[in-house]
N, CA, C and O atoms as CSV, one atom per row, in Angstrom:
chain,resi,resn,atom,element,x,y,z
A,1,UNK,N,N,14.600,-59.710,33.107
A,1,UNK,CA,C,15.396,-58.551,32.815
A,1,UNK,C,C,15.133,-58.035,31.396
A,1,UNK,O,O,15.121,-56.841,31.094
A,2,UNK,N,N,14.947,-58.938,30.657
A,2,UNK,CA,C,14.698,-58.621,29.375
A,2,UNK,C,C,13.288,-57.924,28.631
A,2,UNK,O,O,13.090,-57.095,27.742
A,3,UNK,N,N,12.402,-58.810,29.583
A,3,UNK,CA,C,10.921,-57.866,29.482
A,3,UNK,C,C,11.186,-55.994,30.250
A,3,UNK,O,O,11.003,-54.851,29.831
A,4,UNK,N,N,11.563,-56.461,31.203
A,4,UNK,CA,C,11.514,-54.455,31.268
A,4,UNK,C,C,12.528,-53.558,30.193
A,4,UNK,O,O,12.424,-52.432,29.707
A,5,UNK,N,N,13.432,-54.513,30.093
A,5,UNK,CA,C,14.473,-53.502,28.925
A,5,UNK,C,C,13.307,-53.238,27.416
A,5,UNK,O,O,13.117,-52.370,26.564
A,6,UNK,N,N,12.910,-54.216,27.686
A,6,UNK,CA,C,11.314,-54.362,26.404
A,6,UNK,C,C,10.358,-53.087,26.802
A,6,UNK,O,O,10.191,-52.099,26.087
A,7,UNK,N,N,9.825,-53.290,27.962
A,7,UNK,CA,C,9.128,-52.185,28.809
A,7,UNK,C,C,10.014,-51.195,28.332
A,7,UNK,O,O,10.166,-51.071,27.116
A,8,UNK,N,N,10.555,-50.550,29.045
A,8,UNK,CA,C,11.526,-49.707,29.297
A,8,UNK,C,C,11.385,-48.726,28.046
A,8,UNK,O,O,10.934,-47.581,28.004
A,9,UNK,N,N,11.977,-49.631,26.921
A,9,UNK,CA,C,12.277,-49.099,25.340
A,9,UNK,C,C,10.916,-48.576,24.489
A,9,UNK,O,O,11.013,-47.820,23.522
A,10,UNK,N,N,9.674,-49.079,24.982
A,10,UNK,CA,C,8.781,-49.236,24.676
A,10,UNK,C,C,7.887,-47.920,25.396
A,10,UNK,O,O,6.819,-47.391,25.091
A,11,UNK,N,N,8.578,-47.753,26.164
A,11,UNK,CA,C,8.003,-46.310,27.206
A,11,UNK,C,C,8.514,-45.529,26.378
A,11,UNK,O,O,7.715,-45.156,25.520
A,12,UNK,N,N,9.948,-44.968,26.255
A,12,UNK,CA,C,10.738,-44.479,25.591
A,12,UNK,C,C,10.179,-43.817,24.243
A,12,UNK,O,O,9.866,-42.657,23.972
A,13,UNK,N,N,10.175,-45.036,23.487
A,13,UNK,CA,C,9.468,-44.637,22.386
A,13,UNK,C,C,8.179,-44.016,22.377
A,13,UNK,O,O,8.069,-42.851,21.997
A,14,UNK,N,N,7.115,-44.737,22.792
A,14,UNK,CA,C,5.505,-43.817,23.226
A,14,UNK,C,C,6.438,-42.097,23.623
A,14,UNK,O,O,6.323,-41.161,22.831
A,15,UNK,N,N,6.994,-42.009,24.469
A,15,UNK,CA,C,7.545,-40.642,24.583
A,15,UNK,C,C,7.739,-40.087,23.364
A,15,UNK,O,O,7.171,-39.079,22.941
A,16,UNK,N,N,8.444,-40.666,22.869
A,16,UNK,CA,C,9.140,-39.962,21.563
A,16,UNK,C,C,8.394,-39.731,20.707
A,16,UNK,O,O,8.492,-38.644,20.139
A,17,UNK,N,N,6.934,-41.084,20.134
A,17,UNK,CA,C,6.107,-40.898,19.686
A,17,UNK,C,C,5.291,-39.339,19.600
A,17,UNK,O,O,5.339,-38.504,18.697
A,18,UNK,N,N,4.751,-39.318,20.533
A,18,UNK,CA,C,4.093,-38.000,21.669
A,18,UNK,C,C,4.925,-37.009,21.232
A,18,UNK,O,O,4.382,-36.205,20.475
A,19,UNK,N,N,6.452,-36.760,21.559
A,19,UNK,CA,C,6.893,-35.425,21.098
A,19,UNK,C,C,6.778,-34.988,19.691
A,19,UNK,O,O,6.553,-33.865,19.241
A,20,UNK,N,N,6.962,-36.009,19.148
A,20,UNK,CA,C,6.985,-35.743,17.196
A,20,UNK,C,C,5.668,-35.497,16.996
A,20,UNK,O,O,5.733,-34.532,16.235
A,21,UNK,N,N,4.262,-35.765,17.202
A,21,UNK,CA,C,3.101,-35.516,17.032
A,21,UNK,C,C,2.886,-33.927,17.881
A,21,UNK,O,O,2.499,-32.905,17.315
A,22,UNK,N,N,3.097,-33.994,18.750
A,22,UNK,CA,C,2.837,-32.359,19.211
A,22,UNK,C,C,3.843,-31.484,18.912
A,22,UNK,O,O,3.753,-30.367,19.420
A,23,UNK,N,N,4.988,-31.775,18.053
A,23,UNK,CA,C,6.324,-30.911,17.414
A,23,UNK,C,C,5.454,-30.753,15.796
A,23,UNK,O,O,5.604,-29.758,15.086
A,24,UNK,N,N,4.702,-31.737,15.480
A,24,UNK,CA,C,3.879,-31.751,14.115
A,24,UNK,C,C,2.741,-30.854,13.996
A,24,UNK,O,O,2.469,-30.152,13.023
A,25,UNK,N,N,2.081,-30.957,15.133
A,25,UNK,CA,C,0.527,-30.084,15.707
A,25,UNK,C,C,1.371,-28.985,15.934
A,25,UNK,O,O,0.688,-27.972,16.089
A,26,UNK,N,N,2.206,-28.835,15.992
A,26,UNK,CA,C,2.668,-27.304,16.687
A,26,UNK,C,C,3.070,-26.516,15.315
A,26,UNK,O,O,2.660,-25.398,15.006
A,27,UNK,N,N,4.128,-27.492,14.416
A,27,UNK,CA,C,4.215,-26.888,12.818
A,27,UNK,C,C,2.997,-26.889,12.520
A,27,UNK,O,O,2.507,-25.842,12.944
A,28,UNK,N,N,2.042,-27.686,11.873
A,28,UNK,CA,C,1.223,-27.568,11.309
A,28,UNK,C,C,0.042,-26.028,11.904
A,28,UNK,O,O,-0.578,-25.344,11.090
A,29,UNK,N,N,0.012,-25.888,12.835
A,29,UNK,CA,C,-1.094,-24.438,13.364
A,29,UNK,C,C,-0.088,-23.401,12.963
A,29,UNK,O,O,-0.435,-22.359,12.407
A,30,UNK,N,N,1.031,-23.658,13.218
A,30,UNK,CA,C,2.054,-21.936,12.692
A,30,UNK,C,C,1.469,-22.292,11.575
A,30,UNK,O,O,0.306,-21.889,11.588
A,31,UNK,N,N,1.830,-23.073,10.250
A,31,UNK,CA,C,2.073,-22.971,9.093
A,31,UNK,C,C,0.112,-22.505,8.726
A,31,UNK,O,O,-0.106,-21.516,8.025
A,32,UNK,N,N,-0.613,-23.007,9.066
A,32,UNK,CA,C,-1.760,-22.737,8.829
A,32,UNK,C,C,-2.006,-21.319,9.718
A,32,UNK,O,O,-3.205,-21.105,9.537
A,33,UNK,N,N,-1.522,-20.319,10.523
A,33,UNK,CA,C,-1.871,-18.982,11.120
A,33,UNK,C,C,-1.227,-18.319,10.112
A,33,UNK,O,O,-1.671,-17.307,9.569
A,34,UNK,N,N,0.138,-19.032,9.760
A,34,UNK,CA,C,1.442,-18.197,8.601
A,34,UNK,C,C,0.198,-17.987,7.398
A,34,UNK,O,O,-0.013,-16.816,7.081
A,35,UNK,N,N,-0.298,-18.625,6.990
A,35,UNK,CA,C,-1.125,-18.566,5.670
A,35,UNK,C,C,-2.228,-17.285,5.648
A,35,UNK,O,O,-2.539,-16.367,4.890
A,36,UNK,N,N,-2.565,-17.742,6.786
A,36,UNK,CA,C,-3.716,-16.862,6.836
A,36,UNK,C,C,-3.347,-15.671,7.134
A,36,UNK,O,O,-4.168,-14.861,6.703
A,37,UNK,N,N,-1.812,-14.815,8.101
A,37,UNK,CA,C,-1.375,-13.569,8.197
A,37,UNK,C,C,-1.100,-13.431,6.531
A,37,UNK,O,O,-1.127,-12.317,6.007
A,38,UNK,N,N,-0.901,-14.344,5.945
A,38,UNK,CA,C,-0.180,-13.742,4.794
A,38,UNK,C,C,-1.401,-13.672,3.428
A,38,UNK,O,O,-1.101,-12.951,2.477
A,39,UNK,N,N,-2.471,-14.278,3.394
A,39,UNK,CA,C,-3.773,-13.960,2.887
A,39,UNK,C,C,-4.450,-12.691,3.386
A,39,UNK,O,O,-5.340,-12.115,2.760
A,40,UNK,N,N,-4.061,-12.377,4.321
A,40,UNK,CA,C,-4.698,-11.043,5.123
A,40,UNK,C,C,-4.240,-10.057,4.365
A,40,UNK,O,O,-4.870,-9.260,3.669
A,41,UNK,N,N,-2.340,-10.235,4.667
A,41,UNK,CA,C,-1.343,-8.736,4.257
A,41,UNK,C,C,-1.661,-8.908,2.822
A,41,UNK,O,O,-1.826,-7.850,2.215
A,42,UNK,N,N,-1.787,-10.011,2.137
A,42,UNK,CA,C,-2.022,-9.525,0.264
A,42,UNK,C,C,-3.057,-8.963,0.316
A,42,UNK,O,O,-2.905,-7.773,0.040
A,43,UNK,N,N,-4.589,-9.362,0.651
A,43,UNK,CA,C,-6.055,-8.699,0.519
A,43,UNK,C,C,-5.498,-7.412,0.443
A,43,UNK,O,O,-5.377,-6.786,-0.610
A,44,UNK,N,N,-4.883,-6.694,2.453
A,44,UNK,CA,C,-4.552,-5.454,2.313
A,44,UNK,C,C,-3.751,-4.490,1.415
A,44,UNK,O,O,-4.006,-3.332,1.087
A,45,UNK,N,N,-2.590,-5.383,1.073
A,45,UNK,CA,C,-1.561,-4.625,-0.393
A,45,UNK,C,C,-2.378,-4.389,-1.645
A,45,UNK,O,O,-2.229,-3.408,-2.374
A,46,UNK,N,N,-3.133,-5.230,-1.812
A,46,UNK,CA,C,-3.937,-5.202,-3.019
A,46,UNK,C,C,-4.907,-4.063,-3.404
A,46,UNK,O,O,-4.829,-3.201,-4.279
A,47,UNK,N,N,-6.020,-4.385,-2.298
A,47,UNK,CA,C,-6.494,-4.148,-1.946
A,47,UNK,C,C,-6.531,-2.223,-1.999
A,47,UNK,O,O,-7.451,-1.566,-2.486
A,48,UNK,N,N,-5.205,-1.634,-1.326
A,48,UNK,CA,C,-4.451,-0.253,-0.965
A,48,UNK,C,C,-3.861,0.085,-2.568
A,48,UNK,O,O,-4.089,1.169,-3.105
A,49,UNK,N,N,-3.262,-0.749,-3.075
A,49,UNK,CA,C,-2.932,-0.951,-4.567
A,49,UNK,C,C,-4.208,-0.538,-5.984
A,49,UNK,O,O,-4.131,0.052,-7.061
A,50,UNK,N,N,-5.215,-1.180,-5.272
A,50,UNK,CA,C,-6.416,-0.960,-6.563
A,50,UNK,C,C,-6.671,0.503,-5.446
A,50,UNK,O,O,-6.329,1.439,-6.169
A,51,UNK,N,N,-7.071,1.068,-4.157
A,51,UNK,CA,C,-7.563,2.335,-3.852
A,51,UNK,C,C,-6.521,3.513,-4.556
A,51,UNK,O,O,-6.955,4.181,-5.494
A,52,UNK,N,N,-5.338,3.693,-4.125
A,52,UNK,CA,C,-4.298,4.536,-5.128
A,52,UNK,C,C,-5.011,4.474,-6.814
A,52,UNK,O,O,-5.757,5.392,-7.156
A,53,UNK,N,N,-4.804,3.703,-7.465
A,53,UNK,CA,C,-5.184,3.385,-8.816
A,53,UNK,C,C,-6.757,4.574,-8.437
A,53,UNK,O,O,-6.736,5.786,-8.648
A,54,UNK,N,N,-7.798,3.909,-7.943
A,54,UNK,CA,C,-8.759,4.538,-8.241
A,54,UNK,C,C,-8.636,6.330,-7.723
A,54,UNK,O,O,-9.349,7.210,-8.204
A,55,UNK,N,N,-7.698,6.533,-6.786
A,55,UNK,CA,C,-7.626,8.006,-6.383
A,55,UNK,C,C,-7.016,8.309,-7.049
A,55,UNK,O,O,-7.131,9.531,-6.965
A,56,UNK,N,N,-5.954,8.006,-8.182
A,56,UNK,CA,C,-5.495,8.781,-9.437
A,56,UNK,C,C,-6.729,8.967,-10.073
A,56,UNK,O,O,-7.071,10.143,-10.192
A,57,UNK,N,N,-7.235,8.394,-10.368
A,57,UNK,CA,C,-8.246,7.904,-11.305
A,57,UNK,C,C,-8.908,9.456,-11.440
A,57,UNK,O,O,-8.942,10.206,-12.415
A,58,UNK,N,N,-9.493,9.655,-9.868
A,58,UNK,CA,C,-10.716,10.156,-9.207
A,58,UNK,C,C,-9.687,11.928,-9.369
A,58,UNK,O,O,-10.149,13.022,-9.693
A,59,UNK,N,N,-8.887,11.728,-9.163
A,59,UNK,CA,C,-7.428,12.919,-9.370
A,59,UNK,C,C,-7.808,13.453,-10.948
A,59,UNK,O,O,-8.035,14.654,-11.089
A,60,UNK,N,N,-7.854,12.830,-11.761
A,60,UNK,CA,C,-7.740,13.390,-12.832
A,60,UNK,C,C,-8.638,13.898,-13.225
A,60,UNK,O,O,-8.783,15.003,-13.748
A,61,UNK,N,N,-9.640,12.737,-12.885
A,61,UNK,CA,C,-11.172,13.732,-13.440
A,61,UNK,C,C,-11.293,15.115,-13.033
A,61,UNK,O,O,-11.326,16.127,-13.734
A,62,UNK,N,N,-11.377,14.935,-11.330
A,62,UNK,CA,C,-11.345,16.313,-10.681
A,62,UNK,C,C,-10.653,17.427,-11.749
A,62,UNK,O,O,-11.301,18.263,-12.379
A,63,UNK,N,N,-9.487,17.282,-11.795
A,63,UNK,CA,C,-8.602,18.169,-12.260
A,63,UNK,C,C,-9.407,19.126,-13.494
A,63,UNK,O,O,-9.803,20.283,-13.636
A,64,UNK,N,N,-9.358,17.717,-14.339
A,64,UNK,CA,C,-10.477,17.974,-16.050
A,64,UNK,C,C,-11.253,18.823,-15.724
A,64,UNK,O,O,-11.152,19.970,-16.159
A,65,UNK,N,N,-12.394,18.374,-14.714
A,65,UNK,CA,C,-13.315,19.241,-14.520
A,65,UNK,C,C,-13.156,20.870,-13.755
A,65,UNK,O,O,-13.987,21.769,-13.877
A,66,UNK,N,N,-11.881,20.950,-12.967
A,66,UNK,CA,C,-12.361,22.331,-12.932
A,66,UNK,C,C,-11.579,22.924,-13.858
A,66,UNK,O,O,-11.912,24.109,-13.884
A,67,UNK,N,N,-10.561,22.681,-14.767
A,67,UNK,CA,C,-9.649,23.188,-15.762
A,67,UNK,C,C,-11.235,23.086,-16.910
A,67,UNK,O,O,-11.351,24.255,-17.281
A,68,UNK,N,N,-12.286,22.347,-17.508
A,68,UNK,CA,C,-13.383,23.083,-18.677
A,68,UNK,C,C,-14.130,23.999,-17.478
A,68,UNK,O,O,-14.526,25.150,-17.663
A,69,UNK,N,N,-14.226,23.381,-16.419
A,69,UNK,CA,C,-15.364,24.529,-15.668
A,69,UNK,C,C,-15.706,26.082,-14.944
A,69,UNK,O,O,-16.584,26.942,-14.880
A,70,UNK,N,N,-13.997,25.669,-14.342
A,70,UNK,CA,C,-13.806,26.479,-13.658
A,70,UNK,C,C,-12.873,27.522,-14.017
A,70,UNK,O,O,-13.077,28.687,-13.675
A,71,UNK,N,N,-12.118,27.262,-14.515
A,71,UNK,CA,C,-10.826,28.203,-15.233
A,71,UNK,C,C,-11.316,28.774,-16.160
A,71,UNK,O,O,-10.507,29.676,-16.378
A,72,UNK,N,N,-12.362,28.893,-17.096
A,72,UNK,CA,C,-12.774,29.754,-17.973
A,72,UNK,C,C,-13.967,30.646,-16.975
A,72,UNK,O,O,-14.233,31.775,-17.387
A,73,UNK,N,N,-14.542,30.263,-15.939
A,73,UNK,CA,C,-15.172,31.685,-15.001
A,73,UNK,C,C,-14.531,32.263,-14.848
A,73,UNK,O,O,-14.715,33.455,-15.095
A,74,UNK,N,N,-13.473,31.851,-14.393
A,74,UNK,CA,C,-12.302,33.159,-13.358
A,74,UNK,C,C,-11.126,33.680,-14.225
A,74,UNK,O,O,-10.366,34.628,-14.027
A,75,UNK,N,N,-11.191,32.852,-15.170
A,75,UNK,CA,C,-10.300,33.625,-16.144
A,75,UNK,C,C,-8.853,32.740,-16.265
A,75,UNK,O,O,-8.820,31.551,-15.950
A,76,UNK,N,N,-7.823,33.375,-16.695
A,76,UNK,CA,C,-6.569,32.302,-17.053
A,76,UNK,C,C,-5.951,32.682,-15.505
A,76,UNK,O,O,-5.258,31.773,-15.048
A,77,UNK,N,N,-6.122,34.125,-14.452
A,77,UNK,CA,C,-4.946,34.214,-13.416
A,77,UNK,C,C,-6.081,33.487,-12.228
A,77,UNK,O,O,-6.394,34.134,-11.229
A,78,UNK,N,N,-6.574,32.241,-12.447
A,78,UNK,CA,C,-7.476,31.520,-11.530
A,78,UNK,C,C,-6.904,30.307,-10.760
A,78,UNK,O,O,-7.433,29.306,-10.277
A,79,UNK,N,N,-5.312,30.871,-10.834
A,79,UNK,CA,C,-4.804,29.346,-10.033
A,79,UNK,C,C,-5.144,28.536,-8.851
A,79,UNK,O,O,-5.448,27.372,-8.590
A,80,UNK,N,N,-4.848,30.345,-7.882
A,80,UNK,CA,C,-5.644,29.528,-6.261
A,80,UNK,C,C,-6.356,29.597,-6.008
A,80,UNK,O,O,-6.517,29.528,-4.789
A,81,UNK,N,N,-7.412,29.785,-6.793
A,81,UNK,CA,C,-9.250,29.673,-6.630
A,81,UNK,C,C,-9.252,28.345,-7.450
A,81,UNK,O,O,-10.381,27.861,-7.378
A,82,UNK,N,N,-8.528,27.676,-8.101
A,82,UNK,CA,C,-8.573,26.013,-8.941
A,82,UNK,C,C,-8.444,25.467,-7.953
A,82,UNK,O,O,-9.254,24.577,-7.691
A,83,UNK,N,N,-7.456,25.757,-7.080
A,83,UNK,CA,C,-6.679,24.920,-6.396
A,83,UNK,C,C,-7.402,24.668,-5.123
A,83,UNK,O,O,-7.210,23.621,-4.505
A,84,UNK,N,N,-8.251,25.610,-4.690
A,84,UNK,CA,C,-9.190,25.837,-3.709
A,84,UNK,C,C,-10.065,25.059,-3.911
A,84,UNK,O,O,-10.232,24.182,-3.064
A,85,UNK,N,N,-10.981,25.097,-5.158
A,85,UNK,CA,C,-12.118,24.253,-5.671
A,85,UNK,C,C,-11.379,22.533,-5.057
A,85,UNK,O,O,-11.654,21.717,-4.177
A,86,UNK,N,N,-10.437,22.670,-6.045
A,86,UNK,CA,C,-9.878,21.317,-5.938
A,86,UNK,C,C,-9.696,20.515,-4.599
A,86,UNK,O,O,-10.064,19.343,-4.516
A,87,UNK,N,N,-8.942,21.390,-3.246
A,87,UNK,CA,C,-9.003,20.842,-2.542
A,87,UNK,C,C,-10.093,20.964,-1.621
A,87,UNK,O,O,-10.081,20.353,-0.552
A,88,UNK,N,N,-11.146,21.800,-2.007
A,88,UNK,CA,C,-12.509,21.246,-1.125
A,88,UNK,C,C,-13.165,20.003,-1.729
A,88,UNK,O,O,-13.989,19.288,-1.160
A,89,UNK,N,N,-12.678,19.850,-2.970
A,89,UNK,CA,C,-13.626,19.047,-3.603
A,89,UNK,C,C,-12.860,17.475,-2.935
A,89,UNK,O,O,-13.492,16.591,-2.357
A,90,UNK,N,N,-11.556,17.472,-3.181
A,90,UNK,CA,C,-11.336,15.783,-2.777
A,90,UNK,C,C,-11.512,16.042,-1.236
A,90,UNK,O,O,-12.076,15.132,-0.629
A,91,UNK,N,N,-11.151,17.052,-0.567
A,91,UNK,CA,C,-11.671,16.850,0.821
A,91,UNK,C,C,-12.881,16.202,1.107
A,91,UNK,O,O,-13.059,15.193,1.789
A,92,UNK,N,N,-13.690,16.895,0.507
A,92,UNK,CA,C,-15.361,16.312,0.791
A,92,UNK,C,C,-15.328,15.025,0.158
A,92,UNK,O,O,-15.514,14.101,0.950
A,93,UNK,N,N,-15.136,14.679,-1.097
A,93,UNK,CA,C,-15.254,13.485,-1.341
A,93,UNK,C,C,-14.618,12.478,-0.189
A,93,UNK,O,O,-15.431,11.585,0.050
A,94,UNK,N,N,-13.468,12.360,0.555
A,94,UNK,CA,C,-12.845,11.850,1.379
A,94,UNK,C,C,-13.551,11.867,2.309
A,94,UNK,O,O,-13.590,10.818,2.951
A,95,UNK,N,N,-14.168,12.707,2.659
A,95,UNK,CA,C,-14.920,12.929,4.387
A,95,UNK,C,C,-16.203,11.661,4.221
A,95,UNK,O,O,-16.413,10.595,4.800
A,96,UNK,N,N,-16.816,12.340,3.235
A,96,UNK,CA,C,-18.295,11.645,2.738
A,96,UNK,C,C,-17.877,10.317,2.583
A,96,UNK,O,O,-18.215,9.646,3.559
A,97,UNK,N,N,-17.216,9.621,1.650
A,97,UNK,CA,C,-16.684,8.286,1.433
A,97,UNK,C,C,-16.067,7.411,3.197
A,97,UNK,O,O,-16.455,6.279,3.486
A,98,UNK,N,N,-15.519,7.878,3.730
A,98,UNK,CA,C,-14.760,7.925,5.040
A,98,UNK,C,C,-16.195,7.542,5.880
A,98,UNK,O,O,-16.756,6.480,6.149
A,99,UNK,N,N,-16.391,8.508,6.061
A,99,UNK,CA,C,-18.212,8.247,6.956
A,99,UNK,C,C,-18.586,7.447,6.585
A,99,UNK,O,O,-18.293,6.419,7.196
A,100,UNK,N,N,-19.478,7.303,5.360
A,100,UNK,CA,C,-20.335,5.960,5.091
A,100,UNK,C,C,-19.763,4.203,5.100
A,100,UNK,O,O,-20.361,3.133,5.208
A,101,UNK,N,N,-17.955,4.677,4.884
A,101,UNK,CA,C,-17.641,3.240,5.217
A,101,UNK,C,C,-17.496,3.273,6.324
A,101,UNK,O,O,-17.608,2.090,6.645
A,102,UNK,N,N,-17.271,3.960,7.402
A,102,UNK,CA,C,-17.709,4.069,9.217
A,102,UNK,C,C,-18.564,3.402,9.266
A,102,UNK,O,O,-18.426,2.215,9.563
A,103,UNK,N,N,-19.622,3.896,9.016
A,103,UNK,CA,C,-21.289,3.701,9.032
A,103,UNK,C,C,-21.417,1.939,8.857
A,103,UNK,O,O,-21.998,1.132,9.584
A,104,UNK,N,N,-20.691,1.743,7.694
A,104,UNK,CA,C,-21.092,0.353,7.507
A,104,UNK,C,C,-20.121,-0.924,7.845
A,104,UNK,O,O,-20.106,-2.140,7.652
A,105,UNK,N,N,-19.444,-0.071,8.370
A,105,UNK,CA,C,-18.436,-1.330,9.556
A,105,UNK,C,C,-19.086,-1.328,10.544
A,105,UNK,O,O,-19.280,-2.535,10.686
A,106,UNK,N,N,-19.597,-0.827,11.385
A,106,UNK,CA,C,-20.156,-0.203,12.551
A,106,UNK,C,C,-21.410,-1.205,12.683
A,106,UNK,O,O,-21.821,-1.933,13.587
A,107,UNK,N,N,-21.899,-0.870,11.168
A,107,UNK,CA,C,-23.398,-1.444,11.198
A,107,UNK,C,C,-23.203,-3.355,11.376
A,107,UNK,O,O,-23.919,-4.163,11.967
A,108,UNK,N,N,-21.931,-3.545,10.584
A,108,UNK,CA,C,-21.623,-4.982,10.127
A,108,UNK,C,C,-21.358,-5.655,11.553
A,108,UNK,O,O,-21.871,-6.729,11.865
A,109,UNK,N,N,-20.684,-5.076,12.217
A,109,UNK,CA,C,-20.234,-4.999,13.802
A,109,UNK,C,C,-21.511,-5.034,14.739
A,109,UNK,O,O,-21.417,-5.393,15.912
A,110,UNK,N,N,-22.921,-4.574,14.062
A,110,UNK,CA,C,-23.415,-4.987,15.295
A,110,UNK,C,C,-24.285,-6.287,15.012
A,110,UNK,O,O,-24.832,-6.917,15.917
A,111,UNK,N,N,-24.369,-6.677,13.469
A,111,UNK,CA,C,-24.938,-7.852,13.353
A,111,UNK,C,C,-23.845,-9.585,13.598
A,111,UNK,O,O,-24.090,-10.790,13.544
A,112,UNK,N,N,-22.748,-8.799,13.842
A,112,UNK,CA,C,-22.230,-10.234,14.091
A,112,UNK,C,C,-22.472,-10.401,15.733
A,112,UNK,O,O,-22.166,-11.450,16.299
């Protein structure tokens, strides 16, 4: 009687064993997917964080340049012909920039 209560307890436990190891494997893959969603979302914040920074950046110059370039052709009443310049100019820059990083995801995409 005493060997199966031995048995018995001994099953029991191996069970219990087993659940705590796959309750462990089961934390441990969240906590290691958790890491890596959350290495992803910083790259991207950052990442969106330094592009803003550089489109001010890219904002001002623009500006500079058609306020020495352009505003003394057309004179001082040259607002919406500035403003025109201006927004063809970051348009295109956007389009052109936009495409070529297409281009080279696309390209990266077919060598993997």
């Amino acid at each position: 009687m005493a060997i199966k209560k031995y048995s018995k307890s001994k099953l029991i436990y191996q069970e219990e064993v087993k659940k705590q190891r796959s309750i462990k494997n089961s934390i441990s893959h969240d906590a290691k997917r958790f890491q890596k969603e959350l290495a992803d979302r910083l790259l991207k914040l950052v990442t969106s964080g330094f592009g803003l920074v550089a489109a001010l950046a890219w904002n001002e110059l623009i500006k500079e340049i058609i306020s020495q370039y352009v505003e003394p052709i057309f004179g001082g009443g040259s607002g919406l012909i500035s403003l025109f310049i201006y927004a063809f100019a970051v348009t295109f820059l956007a389009v052109m920039i936009t495409y070529q990083l297409s281009k080279i995801v696309k390209d990266q995409g077919k060598e993997d």
